[in-house]
TORLOLUM-792088 format. One record per residue: residue number from 1; x, y, z of N, C-alpha, C in turn; residue in three letters. Coordinates in nm, 4 decimals. Layout:
BEGIN
     i        n_u        n_v        n_w       ca_u       ca_v       ca_w        c_u        c_v        c_w    aa
   NUM          X          Y          Z          X          Y          Z          X          Y          Z   ALA
...
% end
This chain:
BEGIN
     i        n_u        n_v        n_w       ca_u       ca_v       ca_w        c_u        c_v        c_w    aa
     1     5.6608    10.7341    -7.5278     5.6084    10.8090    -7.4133     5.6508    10.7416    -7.2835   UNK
     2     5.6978    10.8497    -7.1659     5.7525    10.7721    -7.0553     5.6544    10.7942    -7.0062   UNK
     3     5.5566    10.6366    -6.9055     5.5160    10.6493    -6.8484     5.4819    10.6628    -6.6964   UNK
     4     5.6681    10.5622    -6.6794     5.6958    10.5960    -6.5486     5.6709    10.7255    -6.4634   UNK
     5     5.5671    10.8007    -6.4100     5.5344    10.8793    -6.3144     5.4789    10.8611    -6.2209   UNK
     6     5.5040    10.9916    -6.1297     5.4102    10.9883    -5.9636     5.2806    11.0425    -6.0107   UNK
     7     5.2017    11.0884    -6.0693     5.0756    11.1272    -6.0456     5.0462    11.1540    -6.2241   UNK
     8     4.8488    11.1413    -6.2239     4.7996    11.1393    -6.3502     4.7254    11.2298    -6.3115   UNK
     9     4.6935    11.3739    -6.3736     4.6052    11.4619    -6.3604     4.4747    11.4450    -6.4893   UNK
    10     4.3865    11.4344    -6.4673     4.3185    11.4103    -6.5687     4.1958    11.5449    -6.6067   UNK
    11     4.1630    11.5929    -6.6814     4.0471    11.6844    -6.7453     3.9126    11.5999    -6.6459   UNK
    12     3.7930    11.6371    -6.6534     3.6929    11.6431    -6.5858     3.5868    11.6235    -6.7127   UNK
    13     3.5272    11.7029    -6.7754     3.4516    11.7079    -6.8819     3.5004    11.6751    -7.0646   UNK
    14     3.4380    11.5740    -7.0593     3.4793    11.4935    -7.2120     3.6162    11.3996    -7.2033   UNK
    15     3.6315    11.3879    -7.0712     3.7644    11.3093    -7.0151     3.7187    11.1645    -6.9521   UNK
    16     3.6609    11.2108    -6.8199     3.6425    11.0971    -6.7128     3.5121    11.0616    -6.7519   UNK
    17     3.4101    11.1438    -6.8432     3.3056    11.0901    -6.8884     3.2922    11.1396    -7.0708   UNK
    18     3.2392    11.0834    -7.1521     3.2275    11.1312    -7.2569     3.0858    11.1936    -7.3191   UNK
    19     3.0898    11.3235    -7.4174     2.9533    11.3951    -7.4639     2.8872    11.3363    -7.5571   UNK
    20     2.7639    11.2666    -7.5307     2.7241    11.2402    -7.6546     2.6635    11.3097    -7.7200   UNK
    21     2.6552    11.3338    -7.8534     2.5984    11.4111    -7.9206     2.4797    11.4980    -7.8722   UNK
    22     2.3859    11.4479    -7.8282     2.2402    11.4698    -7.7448     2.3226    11.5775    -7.6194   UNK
    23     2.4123    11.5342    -7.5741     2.4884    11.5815    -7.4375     2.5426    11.7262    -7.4835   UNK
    24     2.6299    11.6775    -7.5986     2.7045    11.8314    -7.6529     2.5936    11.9726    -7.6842   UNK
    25     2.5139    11.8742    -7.7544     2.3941    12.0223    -7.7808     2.3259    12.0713    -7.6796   UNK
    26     2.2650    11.9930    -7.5506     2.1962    12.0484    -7.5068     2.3448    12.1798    -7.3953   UNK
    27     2.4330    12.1103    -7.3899     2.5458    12.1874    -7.3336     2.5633    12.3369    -7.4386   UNK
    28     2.5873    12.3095    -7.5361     2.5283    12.4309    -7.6060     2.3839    12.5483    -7.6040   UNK
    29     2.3114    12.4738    -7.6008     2.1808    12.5507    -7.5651     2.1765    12.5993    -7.4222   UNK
    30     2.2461    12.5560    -7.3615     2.2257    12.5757    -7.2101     2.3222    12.7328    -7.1697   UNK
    31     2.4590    12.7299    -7.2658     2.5473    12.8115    -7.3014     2.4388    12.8953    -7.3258   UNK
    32     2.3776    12.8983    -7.4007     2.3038    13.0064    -7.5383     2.2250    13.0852    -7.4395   UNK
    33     2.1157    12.9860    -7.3716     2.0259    13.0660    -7.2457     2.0959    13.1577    -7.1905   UNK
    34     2.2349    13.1145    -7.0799     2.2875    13.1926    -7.0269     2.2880    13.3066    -7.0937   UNK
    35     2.3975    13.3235    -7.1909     2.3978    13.4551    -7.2154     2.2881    13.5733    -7.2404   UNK
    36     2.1845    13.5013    -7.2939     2.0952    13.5646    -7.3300     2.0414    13.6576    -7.1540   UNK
    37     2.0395    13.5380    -7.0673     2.0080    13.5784    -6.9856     2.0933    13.6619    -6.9115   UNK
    38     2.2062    13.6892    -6.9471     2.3114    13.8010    -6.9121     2.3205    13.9267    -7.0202   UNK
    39     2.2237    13.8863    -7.0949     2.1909    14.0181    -7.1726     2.2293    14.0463    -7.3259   UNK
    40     2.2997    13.9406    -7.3670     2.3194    13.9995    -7.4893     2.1895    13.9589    -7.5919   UNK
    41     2.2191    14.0198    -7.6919     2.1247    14.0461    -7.7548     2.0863    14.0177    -7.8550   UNK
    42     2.0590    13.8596    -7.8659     2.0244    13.7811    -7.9699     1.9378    13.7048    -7.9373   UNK
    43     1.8499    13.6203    -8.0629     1.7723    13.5678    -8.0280     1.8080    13.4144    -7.9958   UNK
    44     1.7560    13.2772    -7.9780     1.8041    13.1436    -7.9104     1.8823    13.1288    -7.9915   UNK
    45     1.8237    13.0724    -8.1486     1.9030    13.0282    -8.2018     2.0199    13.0695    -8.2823   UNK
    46     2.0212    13.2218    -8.2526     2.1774    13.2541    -8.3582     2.2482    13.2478    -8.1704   UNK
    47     2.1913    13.2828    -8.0701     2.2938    13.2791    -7.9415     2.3453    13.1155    -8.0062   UNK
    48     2.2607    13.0351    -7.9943     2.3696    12.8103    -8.0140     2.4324    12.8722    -8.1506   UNK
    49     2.3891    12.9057    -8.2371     2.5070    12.9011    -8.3772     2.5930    13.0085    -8.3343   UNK
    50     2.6303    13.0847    -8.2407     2.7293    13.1512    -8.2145     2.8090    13.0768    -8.0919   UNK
    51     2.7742    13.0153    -7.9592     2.7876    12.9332    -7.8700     2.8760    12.8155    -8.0239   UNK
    52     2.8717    12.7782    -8.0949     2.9628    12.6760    -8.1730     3.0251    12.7816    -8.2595   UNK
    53     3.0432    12.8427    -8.3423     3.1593    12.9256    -8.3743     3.2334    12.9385    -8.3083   UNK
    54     3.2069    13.0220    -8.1642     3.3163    13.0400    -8.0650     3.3595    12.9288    -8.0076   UNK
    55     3.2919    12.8117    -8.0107     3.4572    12.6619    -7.9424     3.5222    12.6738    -8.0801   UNK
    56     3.4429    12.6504    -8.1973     3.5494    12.6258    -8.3162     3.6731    12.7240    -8.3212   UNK
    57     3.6166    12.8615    -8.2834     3.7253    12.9717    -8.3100     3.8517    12.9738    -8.1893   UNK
    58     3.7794    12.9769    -8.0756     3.8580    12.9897    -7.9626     3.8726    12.8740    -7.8835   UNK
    59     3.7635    12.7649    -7.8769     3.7906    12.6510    -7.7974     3.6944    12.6959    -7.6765   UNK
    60     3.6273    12.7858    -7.7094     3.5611    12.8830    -7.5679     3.4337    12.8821    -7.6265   UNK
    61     3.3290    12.8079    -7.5653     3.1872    12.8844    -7.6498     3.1371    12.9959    -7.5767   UNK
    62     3.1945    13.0933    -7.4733     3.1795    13.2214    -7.4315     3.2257    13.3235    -7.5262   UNK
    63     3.3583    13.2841    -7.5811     3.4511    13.3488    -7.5974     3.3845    13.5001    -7.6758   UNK
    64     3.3001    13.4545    -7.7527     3.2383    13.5964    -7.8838     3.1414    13.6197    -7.7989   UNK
    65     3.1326    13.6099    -7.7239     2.9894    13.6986    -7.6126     3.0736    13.7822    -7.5023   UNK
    66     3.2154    13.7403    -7.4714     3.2908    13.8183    -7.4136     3.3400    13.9472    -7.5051   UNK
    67     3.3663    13.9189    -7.6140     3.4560    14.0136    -7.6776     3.3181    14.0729    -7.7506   UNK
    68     3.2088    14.0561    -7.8301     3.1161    14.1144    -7.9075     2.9879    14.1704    -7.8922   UNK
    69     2.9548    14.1267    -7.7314     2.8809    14.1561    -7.6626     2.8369    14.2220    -7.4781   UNK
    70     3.0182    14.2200    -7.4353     3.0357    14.2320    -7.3305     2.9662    14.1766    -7.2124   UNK
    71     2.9713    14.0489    -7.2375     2.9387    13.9362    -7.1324     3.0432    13.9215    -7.0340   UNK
    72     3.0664    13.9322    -6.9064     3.1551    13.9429    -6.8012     3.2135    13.8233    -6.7850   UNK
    73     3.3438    13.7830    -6.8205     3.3671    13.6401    -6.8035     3.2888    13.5843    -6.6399   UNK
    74     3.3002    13.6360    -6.5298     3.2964    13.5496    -6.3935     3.1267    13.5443    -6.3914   UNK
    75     3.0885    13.6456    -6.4202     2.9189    13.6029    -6.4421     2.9060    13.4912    -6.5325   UNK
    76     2.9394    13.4868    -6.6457     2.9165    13.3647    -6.7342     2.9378    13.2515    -6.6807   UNK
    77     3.0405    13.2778    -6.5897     3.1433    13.1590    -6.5609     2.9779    13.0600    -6.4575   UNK
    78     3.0064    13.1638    -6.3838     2.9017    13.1407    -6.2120     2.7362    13.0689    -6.2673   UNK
    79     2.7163    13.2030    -6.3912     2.5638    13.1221    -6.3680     2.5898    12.9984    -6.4927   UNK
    80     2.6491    12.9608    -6.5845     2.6266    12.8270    -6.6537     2.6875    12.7225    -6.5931   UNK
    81     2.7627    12.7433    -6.4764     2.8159    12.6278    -6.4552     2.6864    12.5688    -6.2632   UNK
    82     2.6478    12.7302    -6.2529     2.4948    12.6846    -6.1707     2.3791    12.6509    -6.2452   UNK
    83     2.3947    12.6316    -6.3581     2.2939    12.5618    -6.4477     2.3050    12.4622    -6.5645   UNK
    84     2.4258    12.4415    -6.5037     2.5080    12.3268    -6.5904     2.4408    12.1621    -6.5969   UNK
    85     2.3502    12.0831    -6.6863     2.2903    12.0031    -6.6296     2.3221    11.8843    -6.6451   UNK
    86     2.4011    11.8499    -6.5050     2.5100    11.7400    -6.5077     2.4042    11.5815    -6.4609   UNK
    87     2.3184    11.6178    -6.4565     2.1968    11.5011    -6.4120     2.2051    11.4356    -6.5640   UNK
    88     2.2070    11.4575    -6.6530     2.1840    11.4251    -6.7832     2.3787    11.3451    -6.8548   UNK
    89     2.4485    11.3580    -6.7497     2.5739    11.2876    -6.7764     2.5703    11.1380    -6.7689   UNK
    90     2.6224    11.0790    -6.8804     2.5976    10.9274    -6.8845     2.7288    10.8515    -6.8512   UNK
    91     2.6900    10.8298    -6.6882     2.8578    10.7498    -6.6175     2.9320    10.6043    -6.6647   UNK
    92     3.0754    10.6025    -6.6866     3.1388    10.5094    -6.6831     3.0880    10.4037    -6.6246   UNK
    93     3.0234    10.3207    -6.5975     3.0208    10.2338    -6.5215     3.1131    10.1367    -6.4483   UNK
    94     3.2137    10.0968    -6.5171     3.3148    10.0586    -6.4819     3.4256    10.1053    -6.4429   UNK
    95     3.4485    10.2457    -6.4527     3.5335    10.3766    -6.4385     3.5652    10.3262    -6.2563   UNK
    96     3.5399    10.3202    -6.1758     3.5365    10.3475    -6.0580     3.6317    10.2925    -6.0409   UNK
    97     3.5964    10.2103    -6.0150     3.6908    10.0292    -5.9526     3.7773    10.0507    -6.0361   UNK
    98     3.7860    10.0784    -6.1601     3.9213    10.0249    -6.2010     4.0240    10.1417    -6.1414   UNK
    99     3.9841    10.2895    -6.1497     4.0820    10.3611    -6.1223     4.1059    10.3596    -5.9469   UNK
   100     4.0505    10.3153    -5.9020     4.0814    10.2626    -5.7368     4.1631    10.1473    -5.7453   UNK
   101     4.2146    10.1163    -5.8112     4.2665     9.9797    -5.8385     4.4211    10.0517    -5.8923   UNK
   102     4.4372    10.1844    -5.9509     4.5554    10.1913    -6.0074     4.6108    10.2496    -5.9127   UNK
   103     4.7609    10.1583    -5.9255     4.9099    10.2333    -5.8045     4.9217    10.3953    -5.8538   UNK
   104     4.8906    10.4638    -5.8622     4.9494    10.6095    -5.8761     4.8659    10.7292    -5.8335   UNK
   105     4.9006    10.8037    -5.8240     4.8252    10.9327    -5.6992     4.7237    10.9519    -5.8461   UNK
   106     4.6522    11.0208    -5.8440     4.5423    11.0629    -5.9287     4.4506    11.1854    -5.8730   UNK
   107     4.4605    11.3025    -5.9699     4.3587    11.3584    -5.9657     4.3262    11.4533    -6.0920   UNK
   108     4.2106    11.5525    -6.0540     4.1379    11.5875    -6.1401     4.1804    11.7777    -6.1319   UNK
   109     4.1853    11.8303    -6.2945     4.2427    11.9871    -6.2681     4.0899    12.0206    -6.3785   UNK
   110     3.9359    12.1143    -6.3719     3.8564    12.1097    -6.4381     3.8397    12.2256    -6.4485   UNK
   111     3.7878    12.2835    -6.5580     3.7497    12.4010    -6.5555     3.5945    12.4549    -6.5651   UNK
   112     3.5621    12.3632    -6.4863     3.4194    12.3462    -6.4267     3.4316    12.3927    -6.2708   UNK
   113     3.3138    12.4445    -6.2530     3.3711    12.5241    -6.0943     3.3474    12.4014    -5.9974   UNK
   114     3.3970    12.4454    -5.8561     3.3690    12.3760    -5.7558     3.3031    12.2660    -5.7319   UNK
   115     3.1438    12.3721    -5.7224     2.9985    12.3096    -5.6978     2.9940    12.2152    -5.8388   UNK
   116     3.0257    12.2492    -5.9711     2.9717    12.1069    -6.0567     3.0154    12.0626    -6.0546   UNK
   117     3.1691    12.0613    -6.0073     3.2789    11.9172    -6.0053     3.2589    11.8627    -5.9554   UNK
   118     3.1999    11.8828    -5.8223     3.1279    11.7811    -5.6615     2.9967    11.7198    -5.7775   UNK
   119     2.9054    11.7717    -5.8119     2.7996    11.7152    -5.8677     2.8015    11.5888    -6.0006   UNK
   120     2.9412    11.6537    -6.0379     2.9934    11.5781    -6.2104     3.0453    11.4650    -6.1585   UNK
   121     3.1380    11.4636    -6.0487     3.1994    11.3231    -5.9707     3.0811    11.2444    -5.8984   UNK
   122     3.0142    11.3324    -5.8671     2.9058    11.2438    -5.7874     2.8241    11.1589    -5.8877   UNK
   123     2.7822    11.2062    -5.9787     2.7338    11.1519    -6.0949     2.7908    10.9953    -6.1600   UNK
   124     2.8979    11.0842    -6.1803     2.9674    10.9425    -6.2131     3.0014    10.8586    -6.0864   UNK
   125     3.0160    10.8589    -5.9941     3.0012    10.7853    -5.8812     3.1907    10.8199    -5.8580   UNK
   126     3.2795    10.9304    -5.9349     3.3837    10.9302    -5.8784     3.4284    11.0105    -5.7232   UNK
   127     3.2917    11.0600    -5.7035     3.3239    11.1789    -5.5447     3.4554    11.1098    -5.4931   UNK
   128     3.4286    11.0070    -5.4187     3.5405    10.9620    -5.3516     3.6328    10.8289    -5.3644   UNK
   129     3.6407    10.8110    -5.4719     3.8124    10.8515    -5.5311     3.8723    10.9722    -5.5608   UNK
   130     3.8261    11.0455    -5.5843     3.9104    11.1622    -5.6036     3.8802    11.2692    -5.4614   UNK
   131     3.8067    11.2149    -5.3534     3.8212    11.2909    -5.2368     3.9535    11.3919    -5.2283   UNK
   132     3.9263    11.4970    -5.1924     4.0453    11.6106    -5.1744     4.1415    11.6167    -5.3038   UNK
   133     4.1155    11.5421    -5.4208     4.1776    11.5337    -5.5058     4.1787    11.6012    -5.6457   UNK
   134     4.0600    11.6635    -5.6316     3.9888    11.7491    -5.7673     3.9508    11.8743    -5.7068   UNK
   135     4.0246    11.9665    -5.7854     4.0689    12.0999    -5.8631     3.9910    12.1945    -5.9242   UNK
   136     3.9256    12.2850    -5.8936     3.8869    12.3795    -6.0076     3.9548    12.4827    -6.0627   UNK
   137     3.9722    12.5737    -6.1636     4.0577    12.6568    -6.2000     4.0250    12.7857    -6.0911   UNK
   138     3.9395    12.7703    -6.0988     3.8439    12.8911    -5.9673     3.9229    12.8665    -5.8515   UNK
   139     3.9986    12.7603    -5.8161     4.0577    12.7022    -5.6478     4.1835    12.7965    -5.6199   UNK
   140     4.1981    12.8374    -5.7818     4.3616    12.9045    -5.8075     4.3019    13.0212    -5.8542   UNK
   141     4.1972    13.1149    -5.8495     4.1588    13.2357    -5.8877     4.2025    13.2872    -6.0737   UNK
   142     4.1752    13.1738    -6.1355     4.1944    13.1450    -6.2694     4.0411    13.0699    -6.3225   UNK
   143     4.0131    13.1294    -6.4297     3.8743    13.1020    -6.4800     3.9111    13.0197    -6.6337   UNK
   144     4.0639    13.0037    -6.6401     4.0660    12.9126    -6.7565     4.1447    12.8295    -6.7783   UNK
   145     4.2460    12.7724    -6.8387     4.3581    12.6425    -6.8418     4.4605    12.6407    -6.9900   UNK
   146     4.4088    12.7267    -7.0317     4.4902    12.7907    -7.1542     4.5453    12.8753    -7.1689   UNK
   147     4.5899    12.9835    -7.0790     4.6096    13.0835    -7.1069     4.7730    13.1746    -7.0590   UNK
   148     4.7975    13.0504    -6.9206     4.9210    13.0977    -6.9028     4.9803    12.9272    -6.7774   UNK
   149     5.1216    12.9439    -6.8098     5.1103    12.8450    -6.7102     5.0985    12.8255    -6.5543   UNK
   150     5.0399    12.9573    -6.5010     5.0094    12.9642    -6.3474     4.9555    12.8938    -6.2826   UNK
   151     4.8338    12.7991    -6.3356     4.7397    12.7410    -6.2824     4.8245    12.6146    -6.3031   UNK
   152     4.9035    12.5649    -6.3465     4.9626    12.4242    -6.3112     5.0352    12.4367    -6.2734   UNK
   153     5.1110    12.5361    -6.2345     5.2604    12.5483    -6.1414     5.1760    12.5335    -5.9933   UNK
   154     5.0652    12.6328    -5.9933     5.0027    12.6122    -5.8432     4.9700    12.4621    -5.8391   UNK
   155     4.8588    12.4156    -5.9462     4.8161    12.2815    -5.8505     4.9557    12.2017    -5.8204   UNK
   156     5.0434    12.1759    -5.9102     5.1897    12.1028    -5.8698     5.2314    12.1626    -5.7714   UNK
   157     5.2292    12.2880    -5.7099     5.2778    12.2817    -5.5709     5.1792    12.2648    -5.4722   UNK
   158     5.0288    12.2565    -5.4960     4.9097    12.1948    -5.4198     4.9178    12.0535    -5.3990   UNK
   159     5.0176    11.9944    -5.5030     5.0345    11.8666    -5.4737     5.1208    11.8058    -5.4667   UNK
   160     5.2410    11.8924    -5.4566     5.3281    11.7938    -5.3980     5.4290    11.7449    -5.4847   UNK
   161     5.4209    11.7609    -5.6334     5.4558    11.6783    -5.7568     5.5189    11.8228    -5.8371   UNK
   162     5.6452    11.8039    -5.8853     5.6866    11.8462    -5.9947     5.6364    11.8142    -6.1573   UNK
   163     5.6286    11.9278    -6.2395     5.5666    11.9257    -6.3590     5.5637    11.7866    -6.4531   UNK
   164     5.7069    11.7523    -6.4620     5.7887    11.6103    -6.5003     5.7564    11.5253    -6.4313   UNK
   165     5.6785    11.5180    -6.2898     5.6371    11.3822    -6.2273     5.5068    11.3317    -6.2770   UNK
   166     5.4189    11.4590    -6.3677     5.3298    11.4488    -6.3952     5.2561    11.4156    -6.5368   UNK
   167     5.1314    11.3030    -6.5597     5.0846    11.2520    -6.6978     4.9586    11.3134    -6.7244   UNK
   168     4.9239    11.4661    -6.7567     4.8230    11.5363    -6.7942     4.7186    11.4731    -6.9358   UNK
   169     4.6306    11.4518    -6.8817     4.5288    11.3823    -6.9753     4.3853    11.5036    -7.0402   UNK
   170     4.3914    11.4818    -7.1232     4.2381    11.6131    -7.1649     4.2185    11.5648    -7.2962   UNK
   171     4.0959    11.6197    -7.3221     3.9998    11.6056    -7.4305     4.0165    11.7060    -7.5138   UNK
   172     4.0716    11.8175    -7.4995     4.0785    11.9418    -7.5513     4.2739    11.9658    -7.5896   UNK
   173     4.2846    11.9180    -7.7214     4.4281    11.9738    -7.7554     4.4844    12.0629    -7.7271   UNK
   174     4.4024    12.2056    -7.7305     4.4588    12.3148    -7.6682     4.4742    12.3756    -7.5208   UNK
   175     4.4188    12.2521    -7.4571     4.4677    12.2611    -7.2963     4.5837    12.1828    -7.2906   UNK
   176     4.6941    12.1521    -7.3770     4.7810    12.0462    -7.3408     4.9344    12.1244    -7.3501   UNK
   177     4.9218    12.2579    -7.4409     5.0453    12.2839    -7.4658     5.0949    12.3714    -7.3677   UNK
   178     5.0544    12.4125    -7.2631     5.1216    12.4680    -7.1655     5.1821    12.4173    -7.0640   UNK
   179     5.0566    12.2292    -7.0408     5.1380    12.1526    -6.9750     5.2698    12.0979    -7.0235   UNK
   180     5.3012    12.0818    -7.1336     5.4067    12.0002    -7.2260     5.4866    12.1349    -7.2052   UNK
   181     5.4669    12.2605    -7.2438     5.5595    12.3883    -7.2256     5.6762    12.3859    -7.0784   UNK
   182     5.6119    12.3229    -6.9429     5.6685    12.3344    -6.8064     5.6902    12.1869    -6.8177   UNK
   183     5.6883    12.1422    -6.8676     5.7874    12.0084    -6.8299     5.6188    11.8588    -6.8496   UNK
   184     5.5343    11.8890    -6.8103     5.4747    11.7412    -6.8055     5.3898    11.6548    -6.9257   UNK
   185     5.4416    11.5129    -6.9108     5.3693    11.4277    -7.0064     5.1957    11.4830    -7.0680   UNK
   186     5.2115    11.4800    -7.1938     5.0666    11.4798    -7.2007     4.9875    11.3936    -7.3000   UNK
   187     4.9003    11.3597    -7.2803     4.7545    11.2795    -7.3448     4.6665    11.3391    -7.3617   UNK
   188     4.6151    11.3177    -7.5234     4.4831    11.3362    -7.5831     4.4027    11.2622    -7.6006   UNK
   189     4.2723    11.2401    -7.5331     4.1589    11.1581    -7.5847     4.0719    11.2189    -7.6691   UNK
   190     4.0393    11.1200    -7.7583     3.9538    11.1556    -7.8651     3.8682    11.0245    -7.8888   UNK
   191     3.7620    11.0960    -7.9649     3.6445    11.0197    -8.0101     3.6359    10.9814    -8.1281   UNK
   192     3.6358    11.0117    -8.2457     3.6167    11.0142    -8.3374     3.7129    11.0121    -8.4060   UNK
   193     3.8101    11.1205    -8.4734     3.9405    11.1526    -8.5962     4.0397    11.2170    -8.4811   UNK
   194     4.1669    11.1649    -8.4746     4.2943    11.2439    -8.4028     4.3033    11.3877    -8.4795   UNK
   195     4.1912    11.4643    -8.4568     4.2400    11.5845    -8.5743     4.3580    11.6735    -8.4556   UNK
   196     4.3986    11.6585    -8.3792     4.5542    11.6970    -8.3562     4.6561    11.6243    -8.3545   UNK
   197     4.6583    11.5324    -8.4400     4.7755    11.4498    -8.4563     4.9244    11.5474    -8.5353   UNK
   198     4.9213    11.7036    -8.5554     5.0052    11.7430    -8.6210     5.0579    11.8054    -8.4858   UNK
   199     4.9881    11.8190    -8.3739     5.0231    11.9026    -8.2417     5.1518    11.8437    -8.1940   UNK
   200     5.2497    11.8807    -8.2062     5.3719    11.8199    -8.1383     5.4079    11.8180    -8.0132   UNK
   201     5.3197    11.9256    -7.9205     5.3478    11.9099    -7.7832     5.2130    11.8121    -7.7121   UNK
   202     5.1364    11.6920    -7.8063     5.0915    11.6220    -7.7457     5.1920    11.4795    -7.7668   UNK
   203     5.2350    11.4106    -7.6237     5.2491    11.3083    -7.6594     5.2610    11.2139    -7.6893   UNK
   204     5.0983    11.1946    -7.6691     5.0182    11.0139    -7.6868     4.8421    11.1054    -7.7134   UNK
   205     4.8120    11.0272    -7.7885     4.6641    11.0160    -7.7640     4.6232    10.9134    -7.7921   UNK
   206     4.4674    10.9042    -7.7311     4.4026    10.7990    -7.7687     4.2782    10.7597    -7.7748   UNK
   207     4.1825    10.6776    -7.8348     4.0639    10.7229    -7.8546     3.9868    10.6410    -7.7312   UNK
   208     3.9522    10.7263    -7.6791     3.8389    10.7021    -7.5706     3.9804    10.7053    -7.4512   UNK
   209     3.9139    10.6795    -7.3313     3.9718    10.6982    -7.1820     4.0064    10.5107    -7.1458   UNK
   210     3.9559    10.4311    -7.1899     3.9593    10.3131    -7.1429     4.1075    10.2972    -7.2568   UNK
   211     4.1223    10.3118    -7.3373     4.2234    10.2241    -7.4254     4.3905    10.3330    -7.3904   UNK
   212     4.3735    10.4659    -7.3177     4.4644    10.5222    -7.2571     4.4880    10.4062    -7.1620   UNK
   213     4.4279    10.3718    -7.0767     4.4001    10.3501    -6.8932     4.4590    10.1939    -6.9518   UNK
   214     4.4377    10.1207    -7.0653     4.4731     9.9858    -7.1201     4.5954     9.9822    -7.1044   UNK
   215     4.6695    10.1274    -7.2347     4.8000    10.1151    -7.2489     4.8493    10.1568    -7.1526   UNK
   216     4.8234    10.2735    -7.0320     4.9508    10.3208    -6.9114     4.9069    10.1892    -6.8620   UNK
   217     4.8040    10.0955    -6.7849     4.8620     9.9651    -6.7353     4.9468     9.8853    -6.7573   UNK
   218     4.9601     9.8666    -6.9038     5.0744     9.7699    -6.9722     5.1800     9.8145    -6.9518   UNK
   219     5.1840     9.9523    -6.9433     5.3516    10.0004    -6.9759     5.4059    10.0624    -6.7907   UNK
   220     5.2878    10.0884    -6.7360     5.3173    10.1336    -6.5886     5.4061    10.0171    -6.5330   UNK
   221     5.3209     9.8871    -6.5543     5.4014     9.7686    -6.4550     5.5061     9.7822    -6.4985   UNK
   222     5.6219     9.7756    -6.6015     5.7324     9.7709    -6.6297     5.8011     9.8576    -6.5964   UNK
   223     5.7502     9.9937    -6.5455     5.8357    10.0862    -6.4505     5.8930    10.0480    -6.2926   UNK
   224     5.9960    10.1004    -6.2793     6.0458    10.0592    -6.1573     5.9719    10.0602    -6.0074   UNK
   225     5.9396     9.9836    -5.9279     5.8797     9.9659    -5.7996     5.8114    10.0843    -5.7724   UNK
   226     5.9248    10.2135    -5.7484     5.8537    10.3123    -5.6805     5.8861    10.4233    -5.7989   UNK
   227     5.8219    10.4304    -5.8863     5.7997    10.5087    -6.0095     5.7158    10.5853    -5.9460   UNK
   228     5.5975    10.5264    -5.9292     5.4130    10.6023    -5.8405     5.4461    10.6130    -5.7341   UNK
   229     5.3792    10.7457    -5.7217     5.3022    10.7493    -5.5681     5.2352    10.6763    -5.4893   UNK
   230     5.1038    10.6284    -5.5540     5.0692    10.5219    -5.5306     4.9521    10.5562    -5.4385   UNK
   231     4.8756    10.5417    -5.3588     4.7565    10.5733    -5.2499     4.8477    10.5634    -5.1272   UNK
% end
């Protein structure tokens, strides 16, 4: 993997912070309310056992309330991510400083809207490092990151950086192959089992965010002077 680049775009949720179990479910249940409260028509608990079918199926836990129940994607979108409960996110502690510390432009592309990305950075205490630097798919009138490669051609011309200048990082395998499709490096973090280790357009992963951030240090210094952008 070349790591020599100008800029690291990184995922937002299950990236710069990780779900713990306790975290993932209640993120599920919180899913489940919504819809209910947008009308479809189930009761709590088959809405959470359907809210997990649909990430397993689609990677989307909307996804079967869009198609089986006619849940409006931008309503879904608006009210779970205004009731998204990011108070309950358990921050890096050490996350800060170190990534203020790395030579290369950095920012964040989430598919978390606006308002929780301000709240999710604040949380973790990243607001400002990533000042003016974090992205919602909503910024580009796109409500998702899978689906076509529009939304990274825009932020790369929001920033300045060609596709190839760029080291796309996510938690989610299937947000990676469109970046790898237009040209840029990509990374998988994982927790537990590399269960996309057969994905060929990922190419590095690694488990957890600190032992990525280990190896691009080791291998960044050995790139040439002005490889990075840099601050």
């Amino acid at each position: 993997m070349d790591f020599c680049k100008k800029a690291i775009i990184f995922d937002l949720d299950n990236t710069l912070y990780s779900w713990t179990p306790e975290f993932s479910d209640l993120l599920d249940r919180t899913m489940a309310q919504v819809v209910i409260d947008l009308g479809a028509d189930v009761d709590f608990d088959t809405a959470v056992s359907l809210v997990k079918q649909s990430y397993a199926e689609f990677r989307d836990g909307g996804e079967i309330f869009h198609r089986e129940y006619g849940i409006d994607k931008r309503e879904f979108y608006d009210l779970y991510h205004k009731v998204k409960p990011v108070e309950k996110i358990i921050p890096y502690e050490w996350l800060p400083e170190r990534l203020e510390k790395m030579d290369i432009d950095l920012y964040v592309l989430s598919y978390s809207s606006i308002e929780a990305m301000k709240k999710i950075l604040k949380q973790l205490g990243l607001y400002e490092v990533f000042r003016d630097r974090f992205f919602s798919v909503e910024d580009f009138d796109i409500l998702t990151k899978n689906e076509s490669p529009e939304v990274y051609y825009m932020l790369c011309d929001k920033i300045g950086y060609k596709p190839e200048d760029c080291i796309f990082v996510d938690d989610s395998w299937s947000n990676l192959e469109i970046p790898k499709q237009i040209g840029m490096t990509t990374v998988r973090l994982y927790y537990k089992n590399n269960s996309a280790r057969d994905k060929t357009y990922i190419d590095a992963a690694y488990k957890g965010l600190e032992s990525f951030l280990d190896a691009f240090d080791e291998e960044y210094a050995k790139c040439p002077h002005k490889a990075g952008g840099g601050k």
